[in-house]
C-alpha positions in Angstrom: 6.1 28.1 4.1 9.2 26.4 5.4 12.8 27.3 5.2 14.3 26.5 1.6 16.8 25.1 3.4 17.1 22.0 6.2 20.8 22.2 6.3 23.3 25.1 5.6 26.6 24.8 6.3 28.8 27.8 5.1 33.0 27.9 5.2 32.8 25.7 9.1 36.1 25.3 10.5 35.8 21.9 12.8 38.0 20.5 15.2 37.4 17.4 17.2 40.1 17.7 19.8 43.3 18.5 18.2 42.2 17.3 15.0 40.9 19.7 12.2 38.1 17.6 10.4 36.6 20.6 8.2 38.2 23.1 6.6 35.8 25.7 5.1 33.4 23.4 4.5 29.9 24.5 3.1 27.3 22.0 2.2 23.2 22.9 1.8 20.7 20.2 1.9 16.8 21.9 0.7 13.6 20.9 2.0 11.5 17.7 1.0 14.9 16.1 -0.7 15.9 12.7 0.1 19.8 12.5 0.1 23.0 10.2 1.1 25.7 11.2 2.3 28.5 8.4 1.7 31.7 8.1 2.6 34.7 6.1 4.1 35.8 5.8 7.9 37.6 9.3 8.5 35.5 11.2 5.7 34.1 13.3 8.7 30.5 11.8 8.7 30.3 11.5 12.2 31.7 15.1 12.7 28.6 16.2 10.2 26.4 14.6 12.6 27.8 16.1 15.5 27.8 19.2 13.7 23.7 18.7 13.4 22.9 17.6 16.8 25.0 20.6 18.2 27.3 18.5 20.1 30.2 20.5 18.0 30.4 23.8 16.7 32.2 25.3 14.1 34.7 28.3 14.8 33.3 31.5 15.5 34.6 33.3 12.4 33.2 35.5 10.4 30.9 34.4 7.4 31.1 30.4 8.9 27.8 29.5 10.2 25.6 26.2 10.7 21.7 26.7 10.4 19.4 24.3 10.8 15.9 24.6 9.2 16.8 28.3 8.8 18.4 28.9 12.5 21.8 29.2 14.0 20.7 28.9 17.7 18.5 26.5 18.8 17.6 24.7 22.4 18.6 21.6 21.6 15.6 19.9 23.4 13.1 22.0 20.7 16.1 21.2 17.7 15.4 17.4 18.7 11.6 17.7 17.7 12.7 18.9 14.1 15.4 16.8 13.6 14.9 13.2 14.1 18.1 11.1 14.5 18.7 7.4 14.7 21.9 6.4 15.2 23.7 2.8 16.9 25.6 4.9 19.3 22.5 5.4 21.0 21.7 1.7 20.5 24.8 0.9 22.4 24.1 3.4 25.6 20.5 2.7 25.8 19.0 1.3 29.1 18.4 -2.6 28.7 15.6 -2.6 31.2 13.6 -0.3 29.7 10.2 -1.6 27.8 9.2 -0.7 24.2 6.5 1.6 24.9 8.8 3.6 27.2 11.3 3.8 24.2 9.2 5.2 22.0 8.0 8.0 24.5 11.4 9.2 25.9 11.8 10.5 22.4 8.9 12.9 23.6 11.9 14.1 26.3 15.0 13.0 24.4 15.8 10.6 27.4 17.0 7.9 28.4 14.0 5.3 29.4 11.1 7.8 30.8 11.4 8.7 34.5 8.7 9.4 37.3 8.9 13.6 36.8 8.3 13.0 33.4 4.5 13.6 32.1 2.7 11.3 29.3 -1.0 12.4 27.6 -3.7 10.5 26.5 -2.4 12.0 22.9 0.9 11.0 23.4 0.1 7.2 25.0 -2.0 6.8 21.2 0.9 8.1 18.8 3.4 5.5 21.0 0.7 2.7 20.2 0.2 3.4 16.9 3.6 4.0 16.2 4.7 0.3 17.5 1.7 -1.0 14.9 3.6 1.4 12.3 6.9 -0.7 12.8 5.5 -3.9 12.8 6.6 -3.9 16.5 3.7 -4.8 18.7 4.9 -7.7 20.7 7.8 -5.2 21.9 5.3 -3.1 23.9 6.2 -4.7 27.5 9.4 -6.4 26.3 12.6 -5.2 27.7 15.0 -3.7 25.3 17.7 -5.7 26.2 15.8 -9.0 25.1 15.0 -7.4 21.8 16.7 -8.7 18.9 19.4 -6.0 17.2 16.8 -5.4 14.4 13.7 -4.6 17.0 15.9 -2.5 19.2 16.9 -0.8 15.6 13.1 -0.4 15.2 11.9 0.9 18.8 14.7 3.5 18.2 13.3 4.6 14.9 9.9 5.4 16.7 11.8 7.1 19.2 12.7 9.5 16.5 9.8 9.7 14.9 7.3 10.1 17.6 7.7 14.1 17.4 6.9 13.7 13.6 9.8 15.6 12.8 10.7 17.8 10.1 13.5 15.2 9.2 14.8 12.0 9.8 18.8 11.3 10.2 19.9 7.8 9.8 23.4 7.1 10.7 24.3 3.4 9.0 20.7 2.3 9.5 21.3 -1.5 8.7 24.9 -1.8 10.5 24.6 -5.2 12.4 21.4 -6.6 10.8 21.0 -9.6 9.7 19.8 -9.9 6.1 16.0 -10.2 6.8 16.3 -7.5 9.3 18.0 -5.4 7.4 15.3 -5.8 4.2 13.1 -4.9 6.7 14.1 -2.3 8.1 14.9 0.0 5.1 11.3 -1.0 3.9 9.7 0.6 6.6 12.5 3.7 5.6 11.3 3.5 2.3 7.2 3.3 3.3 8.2 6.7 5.3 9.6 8.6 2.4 6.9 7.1 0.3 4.4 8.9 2.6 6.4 12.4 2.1 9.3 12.2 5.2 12.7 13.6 4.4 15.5 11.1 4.7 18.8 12.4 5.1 21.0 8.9 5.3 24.5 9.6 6.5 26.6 5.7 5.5 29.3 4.2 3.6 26.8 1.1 3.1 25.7 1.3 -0.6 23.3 -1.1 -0.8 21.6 1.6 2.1 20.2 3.3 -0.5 16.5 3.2 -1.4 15.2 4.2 -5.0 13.5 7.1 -3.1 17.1 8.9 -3.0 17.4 11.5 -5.0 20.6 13.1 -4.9 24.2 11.9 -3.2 26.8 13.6 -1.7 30.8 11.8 -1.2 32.7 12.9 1.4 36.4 12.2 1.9 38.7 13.6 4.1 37.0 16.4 5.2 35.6 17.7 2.0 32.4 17.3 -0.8 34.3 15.1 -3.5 30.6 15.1 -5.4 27.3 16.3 -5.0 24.4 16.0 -7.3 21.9 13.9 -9.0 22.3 10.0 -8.0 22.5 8.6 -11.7 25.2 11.7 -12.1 27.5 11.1 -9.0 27.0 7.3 -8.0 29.1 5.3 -10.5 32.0 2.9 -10.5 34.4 5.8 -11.5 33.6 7.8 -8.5 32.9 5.0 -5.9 36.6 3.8 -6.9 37.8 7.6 -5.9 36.8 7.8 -3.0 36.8 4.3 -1.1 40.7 4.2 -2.5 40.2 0.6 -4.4 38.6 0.1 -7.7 34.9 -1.2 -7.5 32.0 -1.7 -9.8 29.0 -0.8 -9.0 25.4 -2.9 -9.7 22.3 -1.8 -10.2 19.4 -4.0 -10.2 15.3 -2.4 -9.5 16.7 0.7 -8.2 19.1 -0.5 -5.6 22.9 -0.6 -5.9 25.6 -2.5 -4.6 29.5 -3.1 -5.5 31.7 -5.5 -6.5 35.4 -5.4 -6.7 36.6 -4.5 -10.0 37.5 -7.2 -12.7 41.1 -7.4 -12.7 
């Protein structure tokens, strides 16, 4: 049996340069739950995901701590084999030479591109294949990633993440640049994968990014949980207005949401 808990953060104290982003901030996110974390530009979404990928760390204080699927330290080559995490920085830096197969297994080494010191089974070579027939992605094997269309290179990134099966999948503003059909797309597949059991923990201020399969939001603004709890409980007009700052209605049509400014 698993930890009860994917993420635990307790009382952090984060700085990003000079800048103090969290100020005893604690947050806990429990195993095989589906949530969203939503919030404006500055809410400190990005420092949460730096906070998870253990590119920051919070101040060594007494009773702070970050643990991840139950543990404070981890090798962050093993951590990336638990925690799978998709996001367009890594869209933007990735090598446009490299083909789609090769995409999907750097994930195996959290690279770049693969390289010639770098070691590929028979196992490995099958999970890549089927994971291209998985995304609907095929005619990317050989294709450059450069040539690929925003919403293929989305994809092949995806697989990347996923080719470790990992405990859980991040998504940081999955359908940011997509076209419409892309972007329908893609969160279908996202939605197939939590159909089939994966834990989705979307981190966005895009609301019509969350699926049906979402069970429970968290707002974050400025730094600190606004709400947290049960989607029907948290996402509504009245809270949405708080915390993007302008008033908003929000729609709800089959499970999926989106908002509207407010009726003057």
């Amino acid at each position: 049996m698993g930890p009860r808990n994917i993420i635990e953060i307790k009382n952090a104290h984060v700085y990003r340069g000079e800048t103090k982003v969290f100020n005893r901030f604690s947050l806990e996110i429990r195993a095989r739950q589906s949530v969203a974390v939503i919030g404006p530009n500055g809410a400190g979404k990005t420092t949460l995901l730096k906070l998870l990928t253990r590119e920051l760390y919070p101040l060594n204080q007494k009773g702070s701590y970050v643990r991840i699927l139950g543990e404070t330290l981890w090798n962050v080559w093993e951590l990336r084999a638990h925690l799978g995490i998709v996001s367009s920085d890594l869209q933007e830096h990735y090598i446009g030479d490299a083909q789609g197969i090769n995409v999907l297994l750097s994930g195996l080494y959290s690279s770049v591109d693969i390289w010639s010191h770098q070691r590929f089974t028979r196992a490995d070579m099958k999970r890549a294949e089927e994971t291209l027939q998985l995304l609907e992605v095929p005619h990317c094997r050989n294709k450059r990633f450069s040539d690929m269309s925003t919403g293929e290179q989305r994809r092949l990134l995806l697989g990347r993440a996923l080719i470790h099966d990992p405990d859980v999948l991040v998504l940081d503003e999955p359908t940011s640049g997509l076209d419409v059909k892309a972007c329908f797309q893609y969160m279908e597949i996202v939605r197939n994968l939590m159909r089939a059991g994966k834990t989705v923990v979307l981190v966005t201020h895009h609301i019509h990014e969350i699926p049906p399969e979402i069970t429970r939001i968290i707002l974050l603004k400025t730094g600190k949980v606004m709400a947290d709890g049960e989607k029907s409980r948290v996402l509504t007009s009245r809270n949405l207005t708080k915390l993007f700052g302008i008033p908003v209605e929000l729609i709800r049509v089959d499970g999926l949401y989106q908002i509207m400014p407010a009726a003057k």
